[in-house]
C-alpha positions as YAML, in Angstrom:
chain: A
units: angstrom
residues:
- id: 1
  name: UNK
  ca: [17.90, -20.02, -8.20]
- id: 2
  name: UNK
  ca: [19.02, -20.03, -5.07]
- id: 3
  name: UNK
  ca: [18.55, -18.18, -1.44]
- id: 4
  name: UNK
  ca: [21.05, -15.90, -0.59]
- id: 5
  name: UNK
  ca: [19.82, -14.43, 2.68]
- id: 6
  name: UNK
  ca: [16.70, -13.72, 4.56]
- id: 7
  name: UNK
  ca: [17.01, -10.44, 6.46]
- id: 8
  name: UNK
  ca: [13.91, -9.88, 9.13]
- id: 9
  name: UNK
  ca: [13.08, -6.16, 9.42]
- id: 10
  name: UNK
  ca: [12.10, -4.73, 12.86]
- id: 11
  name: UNK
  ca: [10.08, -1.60, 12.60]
- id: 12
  name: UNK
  ca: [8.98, -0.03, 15.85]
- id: 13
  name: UNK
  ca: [7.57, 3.42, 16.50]
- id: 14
  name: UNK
  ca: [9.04, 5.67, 19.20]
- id: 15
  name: UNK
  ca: [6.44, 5.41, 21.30]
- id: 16
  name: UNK
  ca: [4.76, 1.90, 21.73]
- id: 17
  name: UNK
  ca: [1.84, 2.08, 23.47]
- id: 18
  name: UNK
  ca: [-0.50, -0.91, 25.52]
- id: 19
  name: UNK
  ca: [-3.47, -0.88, 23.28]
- id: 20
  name: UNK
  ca: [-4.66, -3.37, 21.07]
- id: 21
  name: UNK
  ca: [-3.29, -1.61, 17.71]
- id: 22
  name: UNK
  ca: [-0.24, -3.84, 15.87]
- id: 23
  name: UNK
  ca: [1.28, -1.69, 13.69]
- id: 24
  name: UNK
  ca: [2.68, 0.25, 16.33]
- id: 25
  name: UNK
  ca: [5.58, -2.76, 15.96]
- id: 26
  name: UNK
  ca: [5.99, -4.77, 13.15]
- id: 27
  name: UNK
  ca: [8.44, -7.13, 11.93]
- id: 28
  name: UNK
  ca: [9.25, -7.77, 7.76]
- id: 29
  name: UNK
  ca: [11.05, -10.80, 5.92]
- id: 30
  name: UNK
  ca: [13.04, -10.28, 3.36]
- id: 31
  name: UNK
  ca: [14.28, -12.91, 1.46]
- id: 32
  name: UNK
  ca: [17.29, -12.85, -0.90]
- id: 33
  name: UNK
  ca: [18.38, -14.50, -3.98]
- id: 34
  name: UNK
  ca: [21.39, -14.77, -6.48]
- id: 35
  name: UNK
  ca: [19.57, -13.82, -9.22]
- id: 36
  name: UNK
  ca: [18.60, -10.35, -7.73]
- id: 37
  name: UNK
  ca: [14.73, -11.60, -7.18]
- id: 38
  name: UNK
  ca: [13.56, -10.73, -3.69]
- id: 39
  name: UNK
  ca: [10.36, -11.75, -1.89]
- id: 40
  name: UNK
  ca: [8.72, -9.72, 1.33]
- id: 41
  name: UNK
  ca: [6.53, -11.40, 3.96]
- id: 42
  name: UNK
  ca: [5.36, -9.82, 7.61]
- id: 43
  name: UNK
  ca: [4.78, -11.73, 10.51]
- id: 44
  name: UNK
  ca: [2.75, -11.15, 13.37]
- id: 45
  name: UNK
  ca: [3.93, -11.45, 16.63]
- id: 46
  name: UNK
  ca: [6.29, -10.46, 19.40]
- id: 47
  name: UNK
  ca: [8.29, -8.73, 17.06]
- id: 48
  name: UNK
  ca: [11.40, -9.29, 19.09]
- id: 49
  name: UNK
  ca: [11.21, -12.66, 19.50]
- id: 50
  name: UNK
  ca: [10.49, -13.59, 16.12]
- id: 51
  name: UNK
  ca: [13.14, -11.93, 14.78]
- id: 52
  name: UNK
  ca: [15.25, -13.73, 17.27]
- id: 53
  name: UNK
  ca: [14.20, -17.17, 15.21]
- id: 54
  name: UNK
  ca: [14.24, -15.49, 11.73]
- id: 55
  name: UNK
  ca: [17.74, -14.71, 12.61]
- id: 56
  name: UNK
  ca: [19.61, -17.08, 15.24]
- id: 57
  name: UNK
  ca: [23.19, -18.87, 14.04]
- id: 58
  name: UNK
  ca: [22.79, -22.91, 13.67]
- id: 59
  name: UNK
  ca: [23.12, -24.65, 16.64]
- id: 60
  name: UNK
  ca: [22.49, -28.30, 17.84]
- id: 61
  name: UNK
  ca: [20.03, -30.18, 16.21]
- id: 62
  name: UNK
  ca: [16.63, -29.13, 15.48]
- id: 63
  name: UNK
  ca: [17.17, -25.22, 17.01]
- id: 64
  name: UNK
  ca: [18.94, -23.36, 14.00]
- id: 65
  name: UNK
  ca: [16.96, -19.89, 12.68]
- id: 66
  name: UNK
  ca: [14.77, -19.47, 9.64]
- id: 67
  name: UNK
  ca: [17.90, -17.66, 8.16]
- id: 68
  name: UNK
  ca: [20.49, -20.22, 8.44]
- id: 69
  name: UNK
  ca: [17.68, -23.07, 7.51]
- id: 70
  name: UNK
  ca: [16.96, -21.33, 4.10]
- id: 71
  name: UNK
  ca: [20.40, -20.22, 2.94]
- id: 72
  name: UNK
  ca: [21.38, -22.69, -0.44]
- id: 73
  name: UNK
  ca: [17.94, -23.82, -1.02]
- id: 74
  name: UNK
  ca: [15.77, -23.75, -3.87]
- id: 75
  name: UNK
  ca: [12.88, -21.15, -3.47]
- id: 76
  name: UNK
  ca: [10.09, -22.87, -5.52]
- id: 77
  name: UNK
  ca: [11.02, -26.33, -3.69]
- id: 78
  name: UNK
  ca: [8.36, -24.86, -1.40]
- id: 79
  name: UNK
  ca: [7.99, -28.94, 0.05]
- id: 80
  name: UNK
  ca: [11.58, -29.70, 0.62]
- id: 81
  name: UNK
  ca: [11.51, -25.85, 2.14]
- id: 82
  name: UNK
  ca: [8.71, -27.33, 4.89]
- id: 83
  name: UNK
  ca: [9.85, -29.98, 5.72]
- id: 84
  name: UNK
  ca: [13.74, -28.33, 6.31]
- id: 85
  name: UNK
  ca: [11.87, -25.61, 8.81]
- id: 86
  name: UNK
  ca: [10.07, -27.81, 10.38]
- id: 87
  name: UNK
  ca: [12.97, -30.37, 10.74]
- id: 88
  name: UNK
  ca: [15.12, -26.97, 11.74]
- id: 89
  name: UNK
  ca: [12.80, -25.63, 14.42]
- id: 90
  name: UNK
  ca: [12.13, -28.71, 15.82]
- id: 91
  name: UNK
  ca: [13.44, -28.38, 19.27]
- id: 92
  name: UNK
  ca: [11.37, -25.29, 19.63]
- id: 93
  name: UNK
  ca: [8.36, -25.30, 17.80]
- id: 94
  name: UNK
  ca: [5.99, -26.24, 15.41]
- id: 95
  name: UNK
  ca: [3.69, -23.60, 17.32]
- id: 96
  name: UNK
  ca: [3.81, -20.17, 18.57]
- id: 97
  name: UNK
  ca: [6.11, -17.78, 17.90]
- id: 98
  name: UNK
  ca: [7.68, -20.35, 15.65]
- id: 99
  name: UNK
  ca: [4.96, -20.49, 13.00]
- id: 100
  name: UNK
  ca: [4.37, -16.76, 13.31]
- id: 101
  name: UNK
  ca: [8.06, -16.37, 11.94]
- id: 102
  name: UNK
  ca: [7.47, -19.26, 9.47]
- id: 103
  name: UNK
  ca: [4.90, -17.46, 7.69]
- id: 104
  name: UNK
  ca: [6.53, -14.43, 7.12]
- id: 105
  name: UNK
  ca: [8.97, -16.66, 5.26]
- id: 106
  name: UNK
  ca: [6.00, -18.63, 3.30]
- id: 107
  name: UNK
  ca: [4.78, -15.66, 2.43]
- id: 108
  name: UNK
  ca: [7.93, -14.09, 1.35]
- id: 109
  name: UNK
  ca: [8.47, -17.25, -1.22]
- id: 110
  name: UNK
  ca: [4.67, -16.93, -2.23]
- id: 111
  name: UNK
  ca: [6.09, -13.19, -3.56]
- id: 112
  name: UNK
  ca: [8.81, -14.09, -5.11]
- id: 113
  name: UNK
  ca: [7.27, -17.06, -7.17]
- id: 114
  name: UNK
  ca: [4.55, -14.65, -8.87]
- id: 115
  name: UNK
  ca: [7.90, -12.39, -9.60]
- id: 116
  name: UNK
  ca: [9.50, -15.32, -11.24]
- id: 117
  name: UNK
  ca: [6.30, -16.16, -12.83]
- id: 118
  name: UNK
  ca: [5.06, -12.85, -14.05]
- id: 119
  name: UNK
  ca: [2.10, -13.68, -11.93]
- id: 120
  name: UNK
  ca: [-0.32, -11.86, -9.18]
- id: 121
  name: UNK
  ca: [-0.70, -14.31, -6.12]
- id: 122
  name: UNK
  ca: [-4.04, -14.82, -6.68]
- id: 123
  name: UNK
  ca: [-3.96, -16.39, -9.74]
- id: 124
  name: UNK
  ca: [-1.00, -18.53, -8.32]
- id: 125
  name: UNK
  ca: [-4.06, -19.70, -5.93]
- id: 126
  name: UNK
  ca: [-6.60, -19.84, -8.08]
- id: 127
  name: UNK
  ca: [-6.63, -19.00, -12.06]
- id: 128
  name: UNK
  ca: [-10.35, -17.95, -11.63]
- id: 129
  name: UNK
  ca: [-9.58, -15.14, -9.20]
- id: 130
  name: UNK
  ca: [-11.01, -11.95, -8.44]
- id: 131
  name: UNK
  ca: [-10.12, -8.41, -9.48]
- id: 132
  name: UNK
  ca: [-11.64, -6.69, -6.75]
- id: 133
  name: UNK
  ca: [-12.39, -7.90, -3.08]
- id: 134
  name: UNK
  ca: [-14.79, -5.89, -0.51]
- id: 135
  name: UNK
  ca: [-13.17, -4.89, 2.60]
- id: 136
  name: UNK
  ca: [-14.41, -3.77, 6.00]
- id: 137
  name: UNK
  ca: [-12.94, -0.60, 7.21]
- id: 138
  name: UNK
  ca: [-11.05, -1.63, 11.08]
- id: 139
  name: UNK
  ca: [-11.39, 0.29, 13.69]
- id: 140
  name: UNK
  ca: [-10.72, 0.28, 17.44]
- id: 141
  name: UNK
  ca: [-13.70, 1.99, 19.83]
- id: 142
  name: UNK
  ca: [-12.99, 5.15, 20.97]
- id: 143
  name: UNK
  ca: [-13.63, 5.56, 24.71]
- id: 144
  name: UNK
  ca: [-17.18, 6.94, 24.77]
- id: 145
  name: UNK
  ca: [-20.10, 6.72, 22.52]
- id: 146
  name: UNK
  ca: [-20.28, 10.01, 21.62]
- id: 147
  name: UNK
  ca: [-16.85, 9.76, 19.63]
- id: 148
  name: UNK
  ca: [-18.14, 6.85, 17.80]
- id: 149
  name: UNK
  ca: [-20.30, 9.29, 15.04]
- id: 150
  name: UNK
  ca: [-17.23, 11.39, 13.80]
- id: 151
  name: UNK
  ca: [-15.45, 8.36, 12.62]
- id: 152
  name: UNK
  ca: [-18.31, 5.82, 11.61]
- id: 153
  name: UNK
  ca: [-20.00, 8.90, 9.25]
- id: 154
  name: UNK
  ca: [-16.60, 9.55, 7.76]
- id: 155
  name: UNK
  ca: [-15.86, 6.17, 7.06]
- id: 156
  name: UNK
  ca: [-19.38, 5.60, 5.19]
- id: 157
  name: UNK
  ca: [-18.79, 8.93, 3.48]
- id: 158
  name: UNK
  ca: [-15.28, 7.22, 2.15]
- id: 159
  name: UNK
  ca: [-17.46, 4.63, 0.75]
- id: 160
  name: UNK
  ca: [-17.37, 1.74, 2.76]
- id: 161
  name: UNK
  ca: [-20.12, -1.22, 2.59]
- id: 162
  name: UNK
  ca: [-18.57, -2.61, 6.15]
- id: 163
  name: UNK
  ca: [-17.00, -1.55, 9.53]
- id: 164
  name: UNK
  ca: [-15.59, -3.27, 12.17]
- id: 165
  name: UNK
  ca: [-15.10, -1.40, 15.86]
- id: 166
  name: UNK
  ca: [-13.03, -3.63, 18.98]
- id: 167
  name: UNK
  ca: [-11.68, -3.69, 21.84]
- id: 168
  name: UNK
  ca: [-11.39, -0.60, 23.60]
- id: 169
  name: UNK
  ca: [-13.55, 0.22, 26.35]
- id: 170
  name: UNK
  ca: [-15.48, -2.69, 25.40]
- id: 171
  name: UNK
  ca: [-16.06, -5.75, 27.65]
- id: 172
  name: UNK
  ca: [-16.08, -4.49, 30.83]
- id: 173
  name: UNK
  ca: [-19.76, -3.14, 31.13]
- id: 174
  name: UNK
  ca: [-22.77, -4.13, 29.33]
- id: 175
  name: UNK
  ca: [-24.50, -0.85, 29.32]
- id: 176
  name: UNK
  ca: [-21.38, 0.82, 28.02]
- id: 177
  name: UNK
  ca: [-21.30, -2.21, 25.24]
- id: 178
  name: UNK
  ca: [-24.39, -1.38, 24.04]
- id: 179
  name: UNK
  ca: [-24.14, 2.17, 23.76]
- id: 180
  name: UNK
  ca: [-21.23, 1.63, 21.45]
- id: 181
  name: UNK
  ca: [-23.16, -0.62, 19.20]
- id: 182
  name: UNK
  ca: [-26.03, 1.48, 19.37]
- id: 183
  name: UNK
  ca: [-23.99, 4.58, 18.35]
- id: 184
  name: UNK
  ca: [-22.14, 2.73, 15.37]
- id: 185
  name: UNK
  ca: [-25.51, 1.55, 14.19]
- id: 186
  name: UNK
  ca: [-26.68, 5.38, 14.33]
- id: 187
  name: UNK
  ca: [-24.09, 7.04, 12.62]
- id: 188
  name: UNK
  ca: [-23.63, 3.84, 10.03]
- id: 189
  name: UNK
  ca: [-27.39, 3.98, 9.04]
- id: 190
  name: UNK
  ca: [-29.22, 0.89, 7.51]
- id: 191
  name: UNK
  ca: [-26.98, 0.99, 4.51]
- id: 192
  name: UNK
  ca: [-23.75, -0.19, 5.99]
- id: 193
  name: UNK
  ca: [-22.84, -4.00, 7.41]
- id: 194
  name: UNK
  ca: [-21.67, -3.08, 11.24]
- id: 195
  name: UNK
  ca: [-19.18, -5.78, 13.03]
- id: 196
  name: UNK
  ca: [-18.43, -5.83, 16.68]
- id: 197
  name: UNK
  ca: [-15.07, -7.26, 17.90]
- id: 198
  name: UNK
  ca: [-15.38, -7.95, 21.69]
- id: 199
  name: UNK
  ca: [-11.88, -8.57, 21.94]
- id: 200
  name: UNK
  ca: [-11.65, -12.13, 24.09]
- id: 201
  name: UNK
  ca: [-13.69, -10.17, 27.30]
- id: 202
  name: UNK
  ca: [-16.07, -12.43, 28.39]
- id: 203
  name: UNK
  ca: [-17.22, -16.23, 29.48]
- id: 204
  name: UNK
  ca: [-20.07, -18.14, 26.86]
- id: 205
  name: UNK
  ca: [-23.22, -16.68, 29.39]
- id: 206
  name: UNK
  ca: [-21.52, -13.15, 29.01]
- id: 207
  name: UNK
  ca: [-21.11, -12.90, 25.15]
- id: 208
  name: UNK
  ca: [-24.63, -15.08, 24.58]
- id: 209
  name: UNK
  ca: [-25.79, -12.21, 26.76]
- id: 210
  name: UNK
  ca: [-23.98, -9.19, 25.03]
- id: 211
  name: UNK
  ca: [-24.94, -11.21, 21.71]
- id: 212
  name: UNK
  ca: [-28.76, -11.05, 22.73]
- id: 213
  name: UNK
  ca: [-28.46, -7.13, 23.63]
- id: 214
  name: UNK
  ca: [-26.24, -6.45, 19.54]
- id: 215
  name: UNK
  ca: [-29.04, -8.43, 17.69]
- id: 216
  name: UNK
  ca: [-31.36, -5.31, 17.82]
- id: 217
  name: UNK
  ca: [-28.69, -2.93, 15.87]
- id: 218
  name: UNK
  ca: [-28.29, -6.23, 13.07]
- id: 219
  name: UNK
  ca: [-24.44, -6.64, 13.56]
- id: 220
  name: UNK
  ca: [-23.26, -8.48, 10.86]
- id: 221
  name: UNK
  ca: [-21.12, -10.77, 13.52]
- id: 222
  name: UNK
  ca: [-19.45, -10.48, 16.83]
- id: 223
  name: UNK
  ca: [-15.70, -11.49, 16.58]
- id: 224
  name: UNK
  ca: [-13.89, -13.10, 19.53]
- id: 225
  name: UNK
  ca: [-16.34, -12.80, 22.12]
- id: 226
  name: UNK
  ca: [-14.35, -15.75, 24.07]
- id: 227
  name: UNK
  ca: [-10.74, -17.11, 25.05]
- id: 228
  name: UNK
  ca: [-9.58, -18.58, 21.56]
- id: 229
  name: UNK
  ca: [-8.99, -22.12, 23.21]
- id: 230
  name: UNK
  ca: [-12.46, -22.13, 24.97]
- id: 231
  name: UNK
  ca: [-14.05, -24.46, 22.64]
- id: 232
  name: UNK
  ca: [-16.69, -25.79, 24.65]
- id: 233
  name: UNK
  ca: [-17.37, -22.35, 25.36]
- id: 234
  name: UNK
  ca: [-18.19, -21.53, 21.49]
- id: 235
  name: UNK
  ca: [-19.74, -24.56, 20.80]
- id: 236
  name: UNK
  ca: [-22.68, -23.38, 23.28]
- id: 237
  name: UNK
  ca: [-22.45, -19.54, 22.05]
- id: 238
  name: UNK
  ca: [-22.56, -20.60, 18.39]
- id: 239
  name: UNK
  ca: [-25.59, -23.13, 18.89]
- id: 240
  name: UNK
  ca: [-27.45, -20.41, 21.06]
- id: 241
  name: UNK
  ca: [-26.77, -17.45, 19.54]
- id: 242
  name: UNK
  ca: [-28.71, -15.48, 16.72]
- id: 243
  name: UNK
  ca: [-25.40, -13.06, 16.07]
- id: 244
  name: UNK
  ca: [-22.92, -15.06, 13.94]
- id: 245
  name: UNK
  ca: [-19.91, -15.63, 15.59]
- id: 246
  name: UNK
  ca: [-16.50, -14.69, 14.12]
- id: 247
  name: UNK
  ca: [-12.92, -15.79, 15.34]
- id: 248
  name: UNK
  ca: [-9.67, -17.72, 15.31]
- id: 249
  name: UNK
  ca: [-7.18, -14.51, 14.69]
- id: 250
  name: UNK
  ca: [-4.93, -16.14, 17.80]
- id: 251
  name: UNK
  ca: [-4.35, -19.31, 16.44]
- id: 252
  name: UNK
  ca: [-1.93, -20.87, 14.63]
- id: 253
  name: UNK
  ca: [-1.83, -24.79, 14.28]
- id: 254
  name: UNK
  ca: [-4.24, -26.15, 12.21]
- id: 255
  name: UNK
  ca: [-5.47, -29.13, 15.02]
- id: 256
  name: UNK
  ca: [-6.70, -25.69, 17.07]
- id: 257
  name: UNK
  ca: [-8.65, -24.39, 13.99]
- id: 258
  name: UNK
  ca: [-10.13, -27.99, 13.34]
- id: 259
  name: UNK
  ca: [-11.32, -27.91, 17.61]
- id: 260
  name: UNK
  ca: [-12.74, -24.37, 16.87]
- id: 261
  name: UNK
  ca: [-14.80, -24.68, 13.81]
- id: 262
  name: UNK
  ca: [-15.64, -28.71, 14.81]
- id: 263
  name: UNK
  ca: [-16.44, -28.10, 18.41]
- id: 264
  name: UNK
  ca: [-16.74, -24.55, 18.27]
- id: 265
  name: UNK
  ca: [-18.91, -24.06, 15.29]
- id: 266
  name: UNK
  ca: [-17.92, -20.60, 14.35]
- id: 267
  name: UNK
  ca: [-19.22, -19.53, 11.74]
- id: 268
  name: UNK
  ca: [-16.77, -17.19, 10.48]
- id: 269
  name: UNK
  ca: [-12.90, -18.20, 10.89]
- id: 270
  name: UNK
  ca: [-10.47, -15.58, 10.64]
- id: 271
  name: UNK
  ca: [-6.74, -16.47, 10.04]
- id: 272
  name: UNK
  ca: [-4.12, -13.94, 10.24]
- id: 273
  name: UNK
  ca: [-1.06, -15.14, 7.46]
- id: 274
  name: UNK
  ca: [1.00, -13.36, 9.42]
- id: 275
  name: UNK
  ca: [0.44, -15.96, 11.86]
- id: 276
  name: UNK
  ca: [-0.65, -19.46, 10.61]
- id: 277
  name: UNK
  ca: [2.39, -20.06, 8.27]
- id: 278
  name: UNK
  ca: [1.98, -17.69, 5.57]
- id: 279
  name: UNK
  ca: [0.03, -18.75, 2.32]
- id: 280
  name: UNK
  ca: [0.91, -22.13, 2.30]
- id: 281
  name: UNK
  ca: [-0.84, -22.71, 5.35]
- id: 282
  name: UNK
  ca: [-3.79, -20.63, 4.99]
- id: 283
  name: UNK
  ca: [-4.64, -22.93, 1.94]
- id: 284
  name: UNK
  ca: [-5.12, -25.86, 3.93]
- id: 285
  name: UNK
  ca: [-7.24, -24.06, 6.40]
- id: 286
  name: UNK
  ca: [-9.67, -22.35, 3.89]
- id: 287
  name: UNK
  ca: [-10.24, -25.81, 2.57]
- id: 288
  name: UNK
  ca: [-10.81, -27.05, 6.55]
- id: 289
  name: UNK
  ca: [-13.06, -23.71, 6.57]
- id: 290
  name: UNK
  ca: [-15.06, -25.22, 3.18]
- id: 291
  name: UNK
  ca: [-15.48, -28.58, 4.90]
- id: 292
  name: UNK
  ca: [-17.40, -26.87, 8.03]
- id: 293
  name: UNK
  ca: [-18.90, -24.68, 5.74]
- id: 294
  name: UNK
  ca: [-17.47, -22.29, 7.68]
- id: 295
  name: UNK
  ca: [-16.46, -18.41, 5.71]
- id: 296
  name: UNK
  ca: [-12.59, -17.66, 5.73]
- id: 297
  name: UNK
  ca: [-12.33, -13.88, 6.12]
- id: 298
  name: UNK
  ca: [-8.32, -12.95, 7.00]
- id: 299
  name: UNK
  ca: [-7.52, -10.86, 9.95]
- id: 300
  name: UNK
  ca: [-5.21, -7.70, 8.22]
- id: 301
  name: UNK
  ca: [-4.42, -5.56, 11.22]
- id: 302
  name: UNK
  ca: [-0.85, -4.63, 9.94]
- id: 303
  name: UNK
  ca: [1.19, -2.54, 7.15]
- id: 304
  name: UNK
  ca: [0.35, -2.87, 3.85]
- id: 305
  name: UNK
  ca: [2.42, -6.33, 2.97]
- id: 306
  name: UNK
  ca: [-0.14, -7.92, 5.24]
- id: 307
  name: UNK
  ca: [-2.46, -6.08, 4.12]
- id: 308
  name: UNK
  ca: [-1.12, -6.78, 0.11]
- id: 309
  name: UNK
  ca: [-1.49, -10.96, 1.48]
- id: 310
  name: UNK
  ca: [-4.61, -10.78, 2.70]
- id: 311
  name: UNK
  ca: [-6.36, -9.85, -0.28]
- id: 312
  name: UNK
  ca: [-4.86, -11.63, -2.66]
- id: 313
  name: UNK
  ca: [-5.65, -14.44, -1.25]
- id: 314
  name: UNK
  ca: [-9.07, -13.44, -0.45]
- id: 315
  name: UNK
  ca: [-9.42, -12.97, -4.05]
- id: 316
  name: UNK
  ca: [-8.93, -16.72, -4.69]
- id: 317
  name: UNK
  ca: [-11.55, -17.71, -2.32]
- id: 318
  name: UNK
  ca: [-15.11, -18.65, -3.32]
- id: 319
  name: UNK
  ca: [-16.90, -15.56, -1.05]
- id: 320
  name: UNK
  ca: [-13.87, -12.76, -1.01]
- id: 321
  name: UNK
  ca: [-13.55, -10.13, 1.87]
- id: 322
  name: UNK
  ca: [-10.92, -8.75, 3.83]
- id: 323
  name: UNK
  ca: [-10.10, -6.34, 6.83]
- id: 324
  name: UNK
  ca: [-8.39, -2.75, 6.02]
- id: 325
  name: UNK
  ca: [-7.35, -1.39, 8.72]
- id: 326
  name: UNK
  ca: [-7.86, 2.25, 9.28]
- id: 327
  name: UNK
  ca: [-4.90, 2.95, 11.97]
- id: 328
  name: UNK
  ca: [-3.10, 5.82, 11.73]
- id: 329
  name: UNK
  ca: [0.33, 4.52, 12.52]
- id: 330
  name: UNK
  ca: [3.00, 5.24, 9.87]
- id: 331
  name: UNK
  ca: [4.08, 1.90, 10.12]
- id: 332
  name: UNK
  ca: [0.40, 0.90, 8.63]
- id: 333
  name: UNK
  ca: [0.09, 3.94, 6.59]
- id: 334
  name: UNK
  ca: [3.22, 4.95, 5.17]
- id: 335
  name: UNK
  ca: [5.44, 1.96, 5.11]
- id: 336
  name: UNK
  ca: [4.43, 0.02, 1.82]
- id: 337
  name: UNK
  ca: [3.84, 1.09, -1.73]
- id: 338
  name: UNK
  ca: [1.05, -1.00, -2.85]
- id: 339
  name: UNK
  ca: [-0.74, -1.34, -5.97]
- id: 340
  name: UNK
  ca: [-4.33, -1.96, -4.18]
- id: 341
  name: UNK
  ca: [-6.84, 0.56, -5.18]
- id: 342
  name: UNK
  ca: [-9.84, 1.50, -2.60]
- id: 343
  name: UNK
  ca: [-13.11, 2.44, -4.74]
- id: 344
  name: UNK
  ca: [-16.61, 1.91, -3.41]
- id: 345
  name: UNK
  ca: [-16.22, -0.46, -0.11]
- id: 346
  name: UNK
  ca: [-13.72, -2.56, -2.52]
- id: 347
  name: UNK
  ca: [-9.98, -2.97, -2.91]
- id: 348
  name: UNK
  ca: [-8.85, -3.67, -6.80]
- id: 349
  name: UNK
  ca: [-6.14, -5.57, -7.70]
- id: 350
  name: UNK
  ca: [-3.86, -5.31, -10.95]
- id: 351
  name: UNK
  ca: [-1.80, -7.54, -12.42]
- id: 352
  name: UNK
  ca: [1.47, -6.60, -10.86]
- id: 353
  name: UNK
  ca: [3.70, -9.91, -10.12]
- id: 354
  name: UNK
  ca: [3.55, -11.57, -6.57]
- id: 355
  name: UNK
  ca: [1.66, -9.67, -3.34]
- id: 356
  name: UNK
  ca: [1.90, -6.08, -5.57]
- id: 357
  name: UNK
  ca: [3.62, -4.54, -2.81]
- id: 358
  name: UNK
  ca: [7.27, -2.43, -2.12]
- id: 359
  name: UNK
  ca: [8.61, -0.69, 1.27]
- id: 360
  name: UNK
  ca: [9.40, 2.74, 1.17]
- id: 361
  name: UNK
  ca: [13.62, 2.34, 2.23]
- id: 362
  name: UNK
  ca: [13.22, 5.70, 4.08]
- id: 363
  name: UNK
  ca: [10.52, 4.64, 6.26]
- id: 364
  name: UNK
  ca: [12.57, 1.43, 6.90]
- id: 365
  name: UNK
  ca: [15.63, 3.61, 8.00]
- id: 366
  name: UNK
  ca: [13.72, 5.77, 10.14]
- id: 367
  name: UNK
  ca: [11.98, 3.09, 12.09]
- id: 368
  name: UNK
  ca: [14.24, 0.58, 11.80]
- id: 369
  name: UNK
  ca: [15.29, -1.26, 15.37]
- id: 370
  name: UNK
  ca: [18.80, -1.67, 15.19]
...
């Protein structure tokens, strides 16, 4: 088998707007073979640029796209396929926006060997995985605390065991902060594991201080309280702090992870395989995560083929859980035909081949940035 073609997939709403919410813009892979087998991957990024590296012409040396990289090779080869994108991409990555686009791809390969073999991802990963992974219902904060109730009841009426608010209004004023947390906690009852994303707003005294104020309402962690690349910073938050400390969605070389869980000490590390280089990648770091002892939970802010990814591989860890997001976007709502099903505060998985996951064609063409 060969690779005919991988097409990237630029989905954008009509109206885009500056809030912390991805699926307003997404980008797909889709790869391509001659035996009719195809393989879908999403990456998270700057949609536009990415696609600009999934799909540039060859050039000089060490600067051709992922596209003209791939075409004639071997699919399953997945360590001659490495080494040819990194060899490829040379002259402009291994980092950034480059391994953002590279793990769409990985991913995408990842789909279209469980197709090949009859096989789920998980059990690709792990022969032993689960049927079922919890999930955390994802939320952003609404602008005051007395909009918090509505949403947080709902979502415990829907059955959730987890929920995660961010970013926001949050950050900017600690009284405000607290009577977020304080309102989640309210509405959530004692019944229901309560997360706090801080989205990267303050310095280590800040966020020890915030951390301090959230212990009261038992948050289950505080995610990204810091600049991902202050690791100093977390290394005094983590050894100070009684609120576990969750991060590392931003990152995407596995030397930063190894800084933020050695030096850092997170205690939660949260890749995004839209981001780190697909599955491939997030293999090596869950077994960096094992040797800190540190929990891999994926960040899943995205459409459904992230969302597909993220717990399938979750379901080959030893401790599975993943984010779901609740955004309302069509892009996150409408765009992929999955085979998940949400019961209880859990996602279950059946046995269809690869992530489990299609694109509805008329959302494509509707969205589609041409």
């Amino acid at each position: 088998m060969k690779i005919t073609r991988v097409e990237a997939l630029h989905l954008r709403l009509p109206q885009v707007k500056e809030v912390a919410d991805g699926t307003q813009d997404c980008l797909l892979v889709r790869l391509y073979t001659d035996e009719g087998l195809t393989g879908l991957g999403e990456v998270v990024s700057c949609s536009y640029v990415a696609r600009a590296v999934v799909e540039a012409p060859r050039s000089a040396p060490f600067r051709h796209g992922l596209d003209a990289i791939l075409t004639g090779m071997d699919p399953f080869d997945l360590e001659a396929i490495e080494q040819a994108l990194l060899h490829g991409t040379g002259w402009y990555g291994p980092g950034g926006v480059t391994r953002h686009a590279l793990s769409g791809v990985d991913m995408a390969l990842w789909d279209l060997r469980g197709k090949a073999e009859g096989q789920p991802l998980r059990r690709l990963l792990n022969p032993e995985a689960a049927d079922r992974v919890p999930c955390y219902a994802s939320a952003l904060w609404p602008e005051r605390p007395e909009e918090v109730g509505e949403s947080a009841q709902d979502f415990a009426a829907q059955g959730y065991r987890a929920v995660k608010y961010g970013w926001g209004p949050m950050g900017k004023d600690a009284a405000l902060d607290e009577e977020l947390v304080a309102a989640a906690r309210q509405a959530l009852g004692t019944g229901v594991d309560l997360m706090v994303d801080a989205g990267r707003a303050w310095d280590a005294d800040t966020a020890l201080e915030r951390a301090g104020r959230f212990a009261r309402y038992r948050i289950a962690w505080l995610e990204e309280p810091l600049h991902p690349y202050d690791y100093a910073g977390h290394g005094r938050l983590c050894a100070a702090s009684s609120v576990p400390i969750a991060g590392g969605e931003f990152l995407t070389l596995l030397e930063d992870y190894e800084r933020l869980l050695g030096e850092g000490g997170i205690q939660i590390v949260q890749p995004d395989l839209g981001r780190v280089g697909g599955i491939s990648w997030g293999q090596r770091l869950a077994g960096l995560a094992g040797r800190y002892r540190c929990r891999p939970v994926p960040h899943a802010y995205g459409t459904g083929v992230l969302l597909a990814a993220s717990a399938q591989w979750a379901a080959a860890l030893e401790e599975p859980l993943t984010e779901y997001t609740s955004a309302p976007s069509p892009l996150a709502r409408d765009l992929a035909r999955h085979t998940l099903a949400f019961r209880g505060g859990e996602l279950y998985l059946d046995d269809t081949p690869g992530l489990g996951v299609e694109i509805d064609e008329s959302v494509v063409a509707q969205y589609r940035v041409n």
